[in-house]
N, C-alpha and C positions, 0 to 999 in steps of 0.2 A: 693323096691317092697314089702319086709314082712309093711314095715308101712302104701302101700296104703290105705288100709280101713279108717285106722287114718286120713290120707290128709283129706279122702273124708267126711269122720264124723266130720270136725273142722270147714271144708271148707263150707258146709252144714247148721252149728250151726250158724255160723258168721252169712250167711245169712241170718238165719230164725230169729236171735235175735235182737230186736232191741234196747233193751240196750247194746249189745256187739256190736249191727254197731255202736251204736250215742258214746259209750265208743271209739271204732277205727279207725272211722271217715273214712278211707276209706277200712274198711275191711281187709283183710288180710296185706293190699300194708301199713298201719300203724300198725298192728299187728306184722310186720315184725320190725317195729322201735320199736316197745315197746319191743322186747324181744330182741335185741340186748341191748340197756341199762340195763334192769331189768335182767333179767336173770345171763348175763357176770358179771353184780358187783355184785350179790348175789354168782355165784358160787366164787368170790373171795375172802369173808366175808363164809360164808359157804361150803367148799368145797365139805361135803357130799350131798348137793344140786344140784352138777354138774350130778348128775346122773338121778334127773328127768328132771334138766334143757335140756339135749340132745335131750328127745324125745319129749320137747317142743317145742325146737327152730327146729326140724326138720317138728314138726306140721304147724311150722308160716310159715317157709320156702312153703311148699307145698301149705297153704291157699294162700299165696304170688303170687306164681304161678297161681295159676285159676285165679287171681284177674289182670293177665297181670303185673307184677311190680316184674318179677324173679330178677332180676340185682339187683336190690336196697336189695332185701331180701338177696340176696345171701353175697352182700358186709356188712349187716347190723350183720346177725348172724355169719359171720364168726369169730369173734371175741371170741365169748358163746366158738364153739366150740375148739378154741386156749385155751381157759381154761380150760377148760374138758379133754384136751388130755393125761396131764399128771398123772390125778387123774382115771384109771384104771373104766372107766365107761361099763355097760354092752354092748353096743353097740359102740366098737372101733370107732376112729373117722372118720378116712378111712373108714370105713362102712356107716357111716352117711355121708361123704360126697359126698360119692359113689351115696346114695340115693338119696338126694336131689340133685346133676346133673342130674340124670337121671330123675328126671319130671322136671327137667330144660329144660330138653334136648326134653322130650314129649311135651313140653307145646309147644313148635317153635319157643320159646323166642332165638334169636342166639344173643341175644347179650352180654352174659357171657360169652363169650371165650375170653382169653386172646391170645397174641402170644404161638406157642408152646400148643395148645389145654387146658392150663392151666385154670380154673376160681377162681376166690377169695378164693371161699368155698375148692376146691378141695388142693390149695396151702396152704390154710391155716392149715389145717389138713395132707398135708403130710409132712409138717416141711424142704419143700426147701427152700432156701432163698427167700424172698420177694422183692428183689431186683430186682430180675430178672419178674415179675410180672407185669402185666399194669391193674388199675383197667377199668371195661368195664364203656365205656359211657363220660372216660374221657382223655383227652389228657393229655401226659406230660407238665406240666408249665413251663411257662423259669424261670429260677429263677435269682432274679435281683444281689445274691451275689455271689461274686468271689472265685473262689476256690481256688486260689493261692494269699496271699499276702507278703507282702515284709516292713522288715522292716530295715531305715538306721540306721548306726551308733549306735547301741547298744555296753554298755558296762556292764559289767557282772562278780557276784562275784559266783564260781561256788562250790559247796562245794559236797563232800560223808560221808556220816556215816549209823552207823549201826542199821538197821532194829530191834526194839524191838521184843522180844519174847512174848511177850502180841498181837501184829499185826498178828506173822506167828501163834501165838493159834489160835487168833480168825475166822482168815481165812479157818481155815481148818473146821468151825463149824457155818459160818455162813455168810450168802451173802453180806460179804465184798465190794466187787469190782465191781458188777455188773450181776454174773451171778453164778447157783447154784455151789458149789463144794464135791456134794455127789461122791459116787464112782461110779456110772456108768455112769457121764457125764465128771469127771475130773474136772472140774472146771476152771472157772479162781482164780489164787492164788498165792499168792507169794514166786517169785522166789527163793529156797529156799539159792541157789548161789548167790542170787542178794544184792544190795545196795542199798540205798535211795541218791536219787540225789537233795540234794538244790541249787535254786537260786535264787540269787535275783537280778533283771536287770533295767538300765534304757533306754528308748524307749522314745529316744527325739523325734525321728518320727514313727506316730503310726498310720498309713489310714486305721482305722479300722471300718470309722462310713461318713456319706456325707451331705452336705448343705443340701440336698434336699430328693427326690425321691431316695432310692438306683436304680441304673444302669443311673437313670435321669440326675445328677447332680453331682457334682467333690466332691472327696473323703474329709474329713475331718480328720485332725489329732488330736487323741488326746495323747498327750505324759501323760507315767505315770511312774511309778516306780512298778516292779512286784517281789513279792514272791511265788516263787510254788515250791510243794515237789513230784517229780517224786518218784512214788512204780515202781520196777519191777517185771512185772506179766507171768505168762506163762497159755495157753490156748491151751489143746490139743499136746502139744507141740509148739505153736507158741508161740513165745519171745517176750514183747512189753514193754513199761512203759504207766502208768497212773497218771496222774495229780491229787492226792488226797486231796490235800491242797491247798492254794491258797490265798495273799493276796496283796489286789493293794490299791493307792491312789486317786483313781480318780471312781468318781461314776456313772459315763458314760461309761466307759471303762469297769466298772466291771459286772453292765447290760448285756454288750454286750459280753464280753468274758461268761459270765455264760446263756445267751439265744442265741448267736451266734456259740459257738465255744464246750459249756459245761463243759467249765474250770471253778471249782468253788469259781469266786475269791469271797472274802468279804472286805469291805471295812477297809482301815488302817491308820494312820499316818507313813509314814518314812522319814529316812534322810541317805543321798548318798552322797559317795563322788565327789565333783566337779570335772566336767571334766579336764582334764590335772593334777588332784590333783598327790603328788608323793607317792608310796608305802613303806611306809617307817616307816611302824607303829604306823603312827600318826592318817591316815583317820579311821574312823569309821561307820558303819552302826547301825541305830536303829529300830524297827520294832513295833512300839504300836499300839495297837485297844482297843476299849472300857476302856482305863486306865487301862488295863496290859500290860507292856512291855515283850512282849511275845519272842522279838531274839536282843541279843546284838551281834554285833560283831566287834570286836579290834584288835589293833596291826597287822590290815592287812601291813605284810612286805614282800617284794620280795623277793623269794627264787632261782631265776633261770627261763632260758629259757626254753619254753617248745613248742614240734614242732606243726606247724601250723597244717597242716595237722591232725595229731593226735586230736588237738583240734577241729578242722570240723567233724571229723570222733566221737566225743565226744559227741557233739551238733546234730549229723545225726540217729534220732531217731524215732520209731514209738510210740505216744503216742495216746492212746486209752480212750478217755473221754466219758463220759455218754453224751445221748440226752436227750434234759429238758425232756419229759414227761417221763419217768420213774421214776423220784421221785414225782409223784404225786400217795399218798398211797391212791385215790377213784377208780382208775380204774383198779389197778390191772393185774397181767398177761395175762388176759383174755380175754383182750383189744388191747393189741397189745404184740409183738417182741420186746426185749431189742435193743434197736438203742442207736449206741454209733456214736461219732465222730472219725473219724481214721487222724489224725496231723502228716506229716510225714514234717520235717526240714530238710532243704539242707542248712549251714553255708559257708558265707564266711569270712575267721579272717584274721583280720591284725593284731594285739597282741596278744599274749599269754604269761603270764609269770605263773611259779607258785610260790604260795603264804603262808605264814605261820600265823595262823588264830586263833583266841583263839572265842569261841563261848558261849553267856549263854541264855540256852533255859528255857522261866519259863511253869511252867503245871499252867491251871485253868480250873477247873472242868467243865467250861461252853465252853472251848474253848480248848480242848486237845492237842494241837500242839506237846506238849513235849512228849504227849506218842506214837509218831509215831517212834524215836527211844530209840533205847538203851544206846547209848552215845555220849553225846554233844563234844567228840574231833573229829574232822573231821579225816577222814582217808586221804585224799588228798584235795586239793584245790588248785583255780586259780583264773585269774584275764584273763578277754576276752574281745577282743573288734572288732565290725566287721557289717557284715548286715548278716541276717536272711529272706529265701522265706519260708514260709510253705505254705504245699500245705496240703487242708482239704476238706474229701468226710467221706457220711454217710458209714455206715458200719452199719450189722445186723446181729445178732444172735439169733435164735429162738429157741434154745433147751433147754431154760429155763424150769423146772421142778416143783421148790418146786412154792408155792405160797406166800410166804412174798417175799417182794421184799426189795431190798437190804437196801434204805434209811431206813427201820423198824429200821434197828440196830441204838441204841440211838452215839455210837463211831461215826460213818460214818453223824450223821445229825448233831452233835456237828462241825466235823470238816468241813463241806458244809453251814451249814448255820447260828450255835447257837453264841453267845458271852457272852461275860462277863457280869455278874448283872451290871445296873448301878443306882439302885433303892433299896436300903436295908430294910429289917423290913414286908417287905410285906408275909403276908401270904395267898399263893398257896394250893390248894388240886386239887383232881381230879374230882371234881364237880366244880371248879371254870371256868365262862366265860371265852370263849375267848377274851373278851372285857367287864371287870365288872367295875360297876359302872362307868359308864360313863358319866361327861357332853356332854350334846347335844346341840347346835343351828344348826340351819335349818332354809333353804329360800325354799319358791317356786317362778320361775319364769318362763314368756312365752320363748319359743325358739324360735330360727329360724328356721324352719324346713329346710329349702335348706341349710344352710350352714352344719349344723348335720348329717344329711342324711349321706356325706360321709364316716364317722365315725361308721356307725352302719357294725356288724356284718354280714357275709352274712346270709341271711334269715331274717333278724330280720327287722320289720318297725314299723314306731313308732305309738302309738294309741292313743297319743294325741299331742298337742302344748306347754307341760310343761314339766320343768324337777324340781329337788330338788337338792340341794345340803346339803350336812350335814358334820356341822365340829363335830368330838368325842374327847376327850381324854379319853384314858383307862384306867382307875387305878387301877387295872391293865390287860393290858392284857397276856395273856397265852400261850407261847409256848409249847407244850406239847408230841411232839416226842422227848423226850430225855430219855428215859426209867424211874428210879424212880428221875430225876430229873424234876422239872417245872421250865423254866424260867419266871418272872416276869418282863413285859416290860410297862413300864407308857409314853405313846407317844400320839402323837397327829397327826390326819388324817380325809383327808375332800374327802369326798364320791362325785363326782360329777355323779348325775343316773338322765336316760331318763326316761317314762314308754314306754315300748315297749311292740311288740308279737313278736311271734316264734310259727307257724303252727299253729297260730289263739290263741295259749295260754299267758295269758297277763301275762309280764316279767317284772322285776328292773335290767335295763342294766346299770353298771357300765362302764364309758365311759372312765373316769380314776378318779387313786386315788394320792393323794401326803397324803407323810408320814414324818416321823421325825425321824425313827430311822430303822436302815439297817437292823436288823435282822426281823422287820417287814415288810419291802420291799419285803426280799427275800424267807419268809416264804408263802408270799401271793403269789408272781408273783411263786414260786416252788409248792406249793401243793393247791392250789386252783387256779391260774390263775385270780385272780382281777390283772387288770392293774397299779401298783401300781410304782410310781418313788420318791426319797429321794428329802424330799424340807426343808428348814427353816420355821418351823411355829410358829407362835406366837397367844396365845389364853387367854386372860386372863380376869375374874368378877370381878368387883370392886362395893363392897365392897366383895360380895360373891354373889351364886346363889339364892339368895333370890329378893323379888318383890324392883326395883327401882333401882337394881343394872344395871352398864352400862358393857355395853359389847364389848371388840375389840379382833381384829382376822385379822390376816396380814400373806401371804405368800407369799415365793419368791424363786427361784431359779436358779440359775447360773446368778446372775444380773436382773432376769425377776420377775418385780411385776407380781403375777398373781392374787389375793388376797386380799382383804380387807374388811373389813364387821364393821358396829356397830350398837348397840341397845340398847333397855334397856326392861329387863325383868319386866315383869307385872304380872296380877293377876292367879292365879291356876285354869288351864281346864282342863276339861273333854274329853274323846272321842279319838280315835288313829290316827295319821297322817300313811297316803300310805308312804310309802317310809323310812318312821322314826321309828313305834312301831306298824306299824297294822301287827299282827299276824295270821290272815284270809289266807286262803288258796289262794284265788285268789290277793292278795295285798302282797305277803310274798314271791314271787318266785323270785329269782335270776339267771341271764344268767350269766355265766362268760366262757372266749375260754379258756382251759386248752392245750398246754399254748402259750406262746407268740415268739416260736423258732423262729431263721430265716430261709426261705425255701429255705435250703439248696436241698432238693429233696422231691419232692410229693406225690412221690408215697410212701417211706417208712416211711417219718418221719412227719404227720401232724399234726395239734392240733384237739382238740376236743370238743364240746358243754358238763359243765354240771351243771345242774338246784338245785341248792340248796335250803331250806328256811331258812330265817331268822327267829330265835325265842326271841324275846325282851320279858323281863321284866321289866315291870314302876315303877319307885319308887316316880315319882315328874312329873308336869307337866304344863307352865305356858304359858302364852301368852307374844310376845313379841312388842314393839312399838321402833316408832322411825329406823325403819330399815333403813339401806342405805348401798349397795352393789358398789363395783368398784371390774372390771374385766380387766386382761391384754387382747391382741389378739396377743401376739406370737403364731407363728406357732406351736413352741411345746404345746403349752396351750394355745390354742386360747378360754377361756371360755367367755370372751368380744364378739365374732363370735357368739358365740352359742347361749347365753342367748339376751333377748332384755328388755327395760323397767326396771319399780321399779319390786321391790318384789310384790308377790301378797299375800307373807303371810310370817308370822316365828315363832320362837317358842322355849322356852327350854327344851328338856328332861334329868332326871338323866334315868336310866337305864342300864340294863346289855345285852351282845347279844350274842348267840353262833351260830351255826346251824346243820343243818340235812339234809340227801338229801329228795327231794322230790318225792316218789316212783311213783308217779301218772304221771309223764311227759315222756312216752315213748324215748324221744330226748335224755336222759341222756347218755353220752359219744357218741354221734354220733358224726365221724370226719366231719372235714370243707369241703368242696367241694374244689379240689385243686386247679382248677385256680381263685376261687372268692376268695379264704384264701390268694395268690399271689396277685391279685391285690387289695383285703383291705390291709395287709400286709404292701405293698409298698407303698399305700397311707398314711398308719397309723404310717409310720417307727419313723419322730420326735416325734409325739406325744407320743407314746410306750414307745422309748427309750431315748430321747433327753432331 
């Protein structure tokens, strides 16, 4: 009520302005999308900003309202004000939500109530759980994965040791595990009674992935071998474990357990002992990624029976993993509730013995492993073998506080997603690209539009009949959440983009990307959401990048050519390619879905829309002849379906790329509409993950 006059004065301006209509395009009912974006990730980059941002987003809300389109407003800014709520703004947030229901309520808009007289706005702001919540306008989705799965015949080496005192420091000082742990929330933190539980298992049968359609088609197994390091956490006094570590052999698996499940594995080499092998201190396990042998373990000998029972009761745990979009540091608290995964394991063993176990855990600075504990002698250990149900449902916690979010801390993104240098001598700063000095070749070709169309995001259509593809290597490119450290990654990856729009704004829709090396996988599919999967690429100029030089370029993955390209570079042009180095506002925009979870639930856990630019720097620029493109049509990379005809052009660039968001696209972090996100989702599942 005190901010009527306001409504009526913004409500009023909109109107009268017609740079601010032709800027909002539909008045308030898009005012309301621009300050859900803009507003929410500024108050999360500026916190003291949250404090005009309130009586903005309450202005848009209200213009929203006159303009017929409460619903969308109210579910748009809710978000703004989830961020504001903790940062002590003049206007409580309960007060502002109170407000803007109430000309929700005037306008006769009835279609913001949730069950329970709840609406978005009003939930959001009194910090009940969101679970309980139904957004208006939309139905629950069915979601096509299962909440219970089952795995046979696992065998399993189980090990305890002692939780570093560098972990229980850090914890107490900084968003470790997932949520604040100041004093007046408690935090979650580690158990101060607790132990770190390793294992490392193999999973000859693993239906964690399907032929086809999820729910469509018969499940798919993929057996792997897994490493993961249970923390025990306490929260409020509730008791759980977290899966803080994580590492698997199989790169489908690892996808899927780190966007299905939130368990962060990375990818490894290991070796297990064979089934029926005897314990006798001969088998061995080995555990290497990027060329550190980061866990040896030896002289596995039997030590004795140990009761079954006990070991089911061992294995029968609640472990609480993060939902992918929370380590995405663009959106901020502000944008949604910390959604974790809740993993709870019913075992059944038919072995148990325990086992006596010698262990060498090595530290690399790019990959911390060793400093999660204290000391590499295991306090107990065992030898298990049996079938595993977990059953897995979202879970949320909204009383999140501070505004950095947990992934900031460089520990926690080392052991989720960073690895070991595999490229030495290169010199990193904090002004280096994320992609410097890069070879570039690029095609343009016509599509098919009806085969493509599936593929495209909801909202998004495409505005023309071509798309680009662009193969890069980085030299290097730049990981850069590690706090004073940079990793330096030199890989190769091919960009395959449509042009599209999104609410009329022309877009560079990355439809997918294959890459060459995992921690560029999973930095992209984790904090930007490019669709990115690990492939063998081969790319190589002969003699060099210079005019007359030929060019080949070959990918493939899991058996699948998808890939092939050759040319020969020609004379030096002028002028920038859409897609490649045009750095123009209208030719420079990026869609990418943050991120690519499985919808496990709709309503609390969805992805979301956000519009980047690219910024390229040209150092070279040639013409290229002689093109000639071969594309696979597997269904996971059907780029043979998409593309039709020769190239219609190509071309070399050197150049460097980073980017920036683009402040001017209202759309930024708006979620997916939940049941179009469902069935893209389910249509998109191979090509995504497979």
């Amino acid at each position: 009520a005190i901010l009527r006059p306001s409504f009526e004065t913004l409500r009023l301006w909109a109107r009268k302005s017609e740079s601010l209509v032709s800027l909002v395009g539909g008045g308030g009912c898009r005012l309301s999308h621009m300050v859900g974006g803009h507003f929410a990730g500024l108050c999360w980059q500026w916190p003291s900003f949250c404090r005009l941002s309130l009586a903005v987003v309450a202005l848009a809300v209200a213009s929203a309202v006159s303009e017929g389109c409460a619903a969308a407003a109210v579910e748009e800014a809710a978000g703004c004000l989830a961020a504001a709520a903790p940062l002590k703004p003049p206007l409580p947030p309960s007060a502002a939500a109170a407000a803007a229901v109430a000309a929700v309520a005037r306008s006769g808009d009835g279609g913001t109530d949730a069950p329970g007289g709840l609406s978005m706005l009003q939930f959001s702001a009194s910090g009940q759980r969101a679970a309980d919540n139904r957004i208006s306008g939309s139905r629950r989705g069915v979601s096509p994965v299962p909440t219970t799965q089952t795995f046979l015949g696992f065998r399993m080496l189980y090990v305890t040791l002692p939780i570093s005192q560098a972990v229980k420091d850090q914890t107490a000082n900084h968003l470790l595990f997932g949520l604040d742990s100041d004093a007046s929330h408690g935090g979650m933190d580690v158990d101060p009674e607790g132990i770190a539980h390793l294992s490392v298992t193999h999973y000859p049968d693993a239906p964690i992935s399907w032929v086809g359609e999820p729910g469509n088609s018969e499940t798919l197994s993929l057996p792997h071998l897994l490493l993961t390091v249970q923390l025990p956490l306490v929260d409020k006094g509730r008791k759980f474990f977290q899966t803080s570590y994580a590492l698997i052999d199989e790169d489908r698996a690892m996808m899927i357990l780190r966007l299905g499940s939130g368990i962060p594995a990375k990818l490894a080499n290991m070796s297990f002992p064979a089934d029926g092998a005897a314990l006798d201190g001969a088998a061995t396990i080995n555990v290497t990624r990027r060329g550190v042998n980061l866990l040896q373990v030896s002289g596995i000998r039997d030590a004795g029976d140990y009761d079954l029972q006990q070991a089911e009761d061992l294995l029968a745990k609640v472990d609480m993993t993060w939902g992918t979009p929370i380590t995405n540091y663009m959106a901020g608290p502000g944008l949604m509730n910390m959604t974790f995964f809740q993993h709870t394991t019913k075992a059944t063993v038919r072995k148990a013995r325990k086992v006596d176990v010698s262990l060498t855990i090595k530290h690399d600075d790019f990959d911390p492993f060793a400093w999660i504990f204290a000391d590499s002698r295991p306090l107990d250990a065992w030898w298990l073998e049996g079938d595993l149900e977990v059953t897995t449902k979202v879970d949320m916690i909204p009383e999140a506080k501070d505004p950095q979010m947990p992934h900031m801390d460089a520990n926690i993104t080392a052991l989720r997603t960073s690895g070991a240098v595999l490229t030495h001598g290169l010199n990193v700063t904090d002004r280096s690209s994320s992609c410097s000095n890069a070879d570039v070749i690029w095609t343009r070709m016509k599509l098919n539009t009806e085969k493509i169309a599936p593929y495209l995001p909801p909202g998004f259509s495409l505005e023309n009949d071509e798309g680009v593809m662009m193969l890069q290597r980085c030299q290097p490119g730049v990981f850069k959440l590690l706090g004073d450290l940079k990793l330096p990654l030199v890989y190769n990856e091919l960009w395959v983009n449509v042009f599209g729009t999104y609410d009329g704004t022309p877009i560079l829709l990355p439809i997918l990307l294959l890459v060459d090396d995992d921690v560029a996988v999973m930095a992209g599919q984790d904090y930007a959401g490019t669709p990115k999967k690990l492939a063998n690429l081969t790319f190589t100029m002969t003699p060099d990048s210079g005019a007359n030089s030929s060019v080949f370029a070959s990918i493939n993955r899991h058996g699948r050519q998808i890939f092939k390209f050759t040319g020969r570079i020609g004379a030096e042009t002028t002028g920038t390619v859409r897609g490649v180095n045009d750095n123009t506002r209208q030719n420079s925009r990026f869609g990418f879905v943050m991120a690519h979870q499985f919808p496990r639930d709709g309503i609390v856990d969805r992805p979301m829309y956000i519009f980047p630019r690219g910024v390229q720097s040209t150092y070279k620029q040639r013409e290229m002849t002689d093109l000639a493109v071969e594309l696979g049509h597997a269904k996971e990379e059907p780029l043979g379906e998409w593309f039709v005809g020769e190239p219609l052009a190509g071309g070399y660039v050197q150049q460097s790329r980073d980017w920036g968001m683009d402040m001017m696209i209202g759309n930024n972090f708006q979620k997916l509409p939940m049941d179009d996100w469902i069935a893209w989702w389910t249509r998109n599942f191979q090509m995504l993950h497979m």
